[in-house]
N, C-alpha and C positions, 0 to 999 in steps of 0.2 A: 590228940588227933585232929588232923582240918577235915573239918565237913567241906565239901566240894560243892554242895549246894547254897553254899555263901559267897562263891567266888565268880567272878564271871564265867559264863559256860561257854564250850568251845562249839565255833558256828561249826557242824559240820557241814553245811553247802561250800563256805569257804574252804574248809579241812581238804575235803575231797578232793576239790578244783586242783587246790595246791600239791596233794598226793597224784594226782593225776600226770601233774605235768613233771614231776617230779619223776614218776615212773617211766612218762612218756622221753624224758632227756638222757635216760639212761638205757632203755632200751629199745628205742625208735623202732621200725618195722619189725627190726631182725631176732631182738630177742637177747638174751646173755649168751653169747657163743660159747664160750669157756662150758656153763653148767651146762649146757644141753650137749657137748660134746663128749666131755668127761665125768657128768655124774648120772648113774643108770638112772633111768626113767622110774624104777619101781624102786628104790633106795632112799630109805627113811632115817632120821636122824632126831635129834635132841639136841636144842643150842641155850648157853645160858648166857644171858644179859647180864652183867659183873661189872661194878663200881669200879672205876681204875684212878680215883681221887680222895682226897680226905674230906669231910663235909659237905659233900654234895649234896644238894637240895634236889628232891626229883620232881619234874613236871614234864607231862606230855608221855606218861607210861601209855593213855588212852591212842592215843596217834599213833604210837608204833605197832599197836596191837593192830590198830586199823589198815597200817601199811602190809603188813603178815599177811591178813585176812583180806585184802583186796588181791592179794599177787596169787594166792593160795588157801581157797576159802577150807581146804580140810586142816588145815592147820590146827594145834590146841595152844593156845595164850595163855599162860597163868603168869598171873602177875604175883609176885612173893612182895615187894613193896610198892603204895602207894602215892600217889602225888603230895606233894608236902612233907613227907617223909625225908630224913636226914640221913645219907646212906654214908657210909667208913668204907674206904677201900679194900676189896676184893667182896666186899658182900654182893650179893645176888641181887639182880633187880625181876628177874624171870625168865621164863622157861617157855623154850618155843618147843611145839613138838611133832613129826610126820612128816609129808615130803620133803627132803633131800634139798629137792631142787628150786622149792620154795622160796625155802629157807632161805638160800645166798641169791636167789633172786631180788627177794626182800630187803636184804643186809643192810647195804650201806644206806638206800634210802631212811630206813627206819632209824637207822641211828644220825643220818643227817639230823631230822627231826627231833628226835630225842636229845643230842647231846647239845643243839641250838637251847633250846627249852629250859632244859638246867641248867646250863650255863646262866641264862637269864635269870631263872628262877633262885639262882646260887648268890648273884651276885646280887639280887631285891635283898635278899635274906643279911648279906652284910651290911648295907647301905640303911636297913632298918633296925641291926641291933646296933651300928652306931647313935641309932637317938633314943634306944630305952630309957626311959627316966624323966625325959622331955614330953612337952605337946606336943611337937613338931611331928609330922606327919612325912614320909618321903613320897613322891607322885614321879611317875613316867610320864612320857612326852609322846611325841607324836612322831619322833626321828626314830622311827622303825622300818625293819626290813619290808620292803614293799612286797604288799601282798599278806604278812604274816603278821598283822597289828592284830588280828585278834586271838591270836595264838601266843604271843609273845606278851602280851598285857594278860594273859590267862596266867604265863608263869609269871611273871610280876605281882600279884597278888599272891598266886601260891607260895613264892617267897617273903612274903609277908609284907611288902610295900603296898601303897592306894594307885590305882587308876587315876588320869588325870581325865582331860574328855578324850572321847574315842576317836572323831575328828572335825571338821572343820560344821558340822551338822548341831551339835550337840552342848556347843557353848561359844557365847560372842567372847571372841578375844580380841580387843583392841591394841596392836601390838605397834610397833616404831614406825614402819612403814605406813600399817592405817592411820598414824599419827601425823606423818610426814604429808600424807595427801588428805588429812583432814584440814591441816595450819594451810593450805594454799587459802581460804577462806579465810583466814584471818584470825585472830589470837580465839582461845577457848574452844581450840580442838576438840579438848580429851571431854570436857561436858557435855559440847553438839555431839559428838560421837557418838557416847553415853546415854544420851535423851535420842536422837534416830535409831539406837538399837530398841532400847526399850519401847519404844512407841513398837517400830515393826515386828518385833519378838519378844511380848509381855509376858511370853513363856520361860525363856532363858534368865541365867544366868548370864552376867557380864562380868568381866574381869580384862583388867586394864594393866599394860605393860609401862613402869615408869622407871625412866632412867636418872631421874634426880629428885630431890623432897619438894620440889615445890611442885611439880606432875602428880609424887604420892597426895602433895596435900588437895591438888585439884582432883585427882580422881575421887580420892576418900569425900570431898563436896559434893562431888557428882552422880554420888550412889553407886558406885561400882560394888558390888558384893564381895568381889577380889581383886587384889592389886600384886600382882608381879616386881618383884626389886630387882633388878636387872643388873649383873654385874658391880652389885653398890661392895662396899667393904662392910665386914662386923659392925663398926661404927655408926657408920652413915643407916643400915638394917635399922640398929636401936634406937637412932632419932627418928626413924620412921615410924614405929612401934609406937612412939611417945605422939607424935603427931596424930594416927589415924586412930588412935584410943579403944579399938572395936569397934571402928563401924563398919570396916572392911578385913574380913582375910586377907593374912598378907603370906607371899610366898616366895620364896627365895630361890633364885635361878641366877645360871650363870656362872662359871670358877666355881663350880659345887666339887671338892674332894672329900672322898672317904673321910680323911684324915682333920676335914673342916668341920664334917658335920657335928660333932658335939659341941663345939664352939658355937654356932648358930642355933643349935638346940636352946641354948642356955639364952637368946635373946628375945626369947617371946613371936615370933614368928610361926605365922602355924601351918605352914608347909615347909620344902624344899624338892624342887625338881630339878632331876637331874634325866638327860639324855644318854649317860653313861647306861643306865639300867638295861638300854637297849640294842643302843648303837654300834656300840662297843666290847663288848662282850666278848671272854674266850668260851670256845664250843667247852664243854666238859669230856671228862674224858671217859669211853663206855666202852665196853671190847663187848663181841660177840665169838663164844667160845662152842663150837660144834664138838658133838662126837657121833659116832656111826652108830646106829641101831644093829647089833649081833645077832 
C-alpha cells in the first residue's frame, strides 16, 4: 500500500481555485437548469464511482471528494479505493450519498478531475515498470496542464514515477537557448553559465542541457550536478556515460518511447524524462452510476 505522506501533497489553495472555476464554467450565474428543473428538491440518491478500464491506477479520489463537498456540503463520500491503488474494471472506486441534486451537479466536474489524474497517474505507472530492474529513474517535466502542475506531478508520483523540478524557481536549468545567448560572449558558454548560476544561487542545483559530447564533456568540467542528453541516440547516451564517469547525473530526454525505455535503462543513465507523463495523456475511463433512494 502507498503511504501518501511520501508523495507530494496536494496544494489545496491551488485545488480550490481550480474547482472553482471549474464549477464556475459550468455553471455561471444560472445554475444546472436540467437538475433544478427535473429533479425534486427533497430527492436523494446513491451514486457509485466504477472503473470502466483494465489497470487503472487511481489518483485524485481526494479532489473529487472535494468537488461533491463543495457543490453539496451534506453529501457522504466514502471512498472504497485509495490513491495508488490498481483498480480492474467494473470495480468500485466509491459511493456518493444524499442530495439528488448534488450529486449530477457535482458529476462531470469531479470526474473531469478524476479521470485527468489517473490517466496520468496510469500512464507514470507503465513508463516506470518499463525500467524495473534498471537505476534509471523515469521524471516528469514541466509540459503540464496550466494551472494543474501540482495536481498532475501529485499523480505522477502516485503512479510511481519521480518529480522532476516543480518550476522554473526550483532548479537552474541551462537549457539551448540559455546556451544560444550565453555563446553571444564568446566560446565557453556552458562554464560562464555554470559559474554565474552558482555564484548567484549557491543554493540550487544546476543541470545543464547538451546536445552533443563535447557540451556533455564541458558541462560534466563545469560542475553541473546534472546533464540532460538531448535527443542523442542509445550510442552516443553510452559515450556519454563513459566520458562524464559520475560526476554528473545524466538524463535522457527527447524521442523518449515506452517501447525504448528498457534499452536506455540498460545504458547507465540515471534518469529519463519524458513530457508524455503529462502532456499527453488519455483521460481514463470512470462512469458515475446513480440510483434513487426508495
Amino acid at each position: 500500500m502507498i503511504k501518501l505522506e511520501e508523495f507530494p501533497q496536494i496544494d489545496w489553495g491551488r485545488a480550490d481555485l481550480l474547482i472553482e472555476l471549474a464549477l464556475n464554467e459550468d455553471l455561471s450565474t444560472t445554475g444546472d437548469v436540467t437538475t433544478s428543473s427535473v429533479v425534486p428538491e427533497d430527492a436523494t440518491a446513491t451514486a457509485l464511482l466504477r472503473c470502466k478500464e483494465p489497470h487503472m491506477v487511481l489518483a485524485g479520489i481526494q479532489v473529487a471528494e472535494r468537488v461533491f463537498k463543495i457543490v453539496e456540503p451534506r453529501l457522504l463520500f466514502k471512498a472504497i479505493r485509495e490513491d495508488g491503488d490498481v483498480c480492474e474494471y467494473g470495480e468500485i472506486i466509491a459511493e456518493i450519498s444524499g442530495p439528488a441534486r448534488g450529486i449530477l451537479v457535482a458529476e462531470r466536474t469531479a470526474l473531469n478531475f478524476l479521470q485527468r489524474l489517473c490517466g496520468v497517474a496510469t500512464t507514470a505507472r507503465k513508463y516506470a515498470e518499463a525500467l524495473e530492474g534498471t537505476v534509471t529513474e523515469v521524471l516528469d517535466t514541466r509540459k503540464t496542464t496550466p494551472g494543474f502542475r501540482n495536481l498532475e506531478k501529485y499523480a505522477v508520483a502516485i503512479g510511481g514515477a519521480t518529480n522532476h523540478r516543480i518550476g522554473l524557481y526550483d532548479r537552474v536549468m541551462i537549457k539551448d537557448n540559455h546556451r544560444e545567448l550565453a555563446a553571444m560572449e564568446g566560446s565557453g558558454g556552458i562554464a560562464r553559465s555554470v559559474k554565474r548560476a552558482r555564484e548567484k544561487y549557491p543554493e540550487l542545483e544546476i543541470e545543464v542541457e547538451a546536445d552533443s559530447l563535447e557540451e556533455v564533456r564541458e558541462a560534466a568540467e563545469s560542475g553541473a550536478e546534472y546533464i540532460m542528453l538531448d535527443n542523442m541516440s542509445d550510442e552516443t547516451m553510452a559515450e556519454a556515460v563513459k566520458i562524464v564517469a559520475g560526476r554528473s547525473k545524466l538524463e535522457a530526454s527527447g524521442g523518449i518511447t515506452l517501447e525504448r525505455l528498457p534499452r536506455i535503462g540498460k545504458l547507465g543513465v540515471d534518469f529519463v524524462s519524458s513530457g508524455a507523463l503529462t502532456h499527453s495523456v488519455k483521460a481514463a475511463d470512470i462512469s458515475l452510476d446513480i440510483e434513487v433512494d426508495k
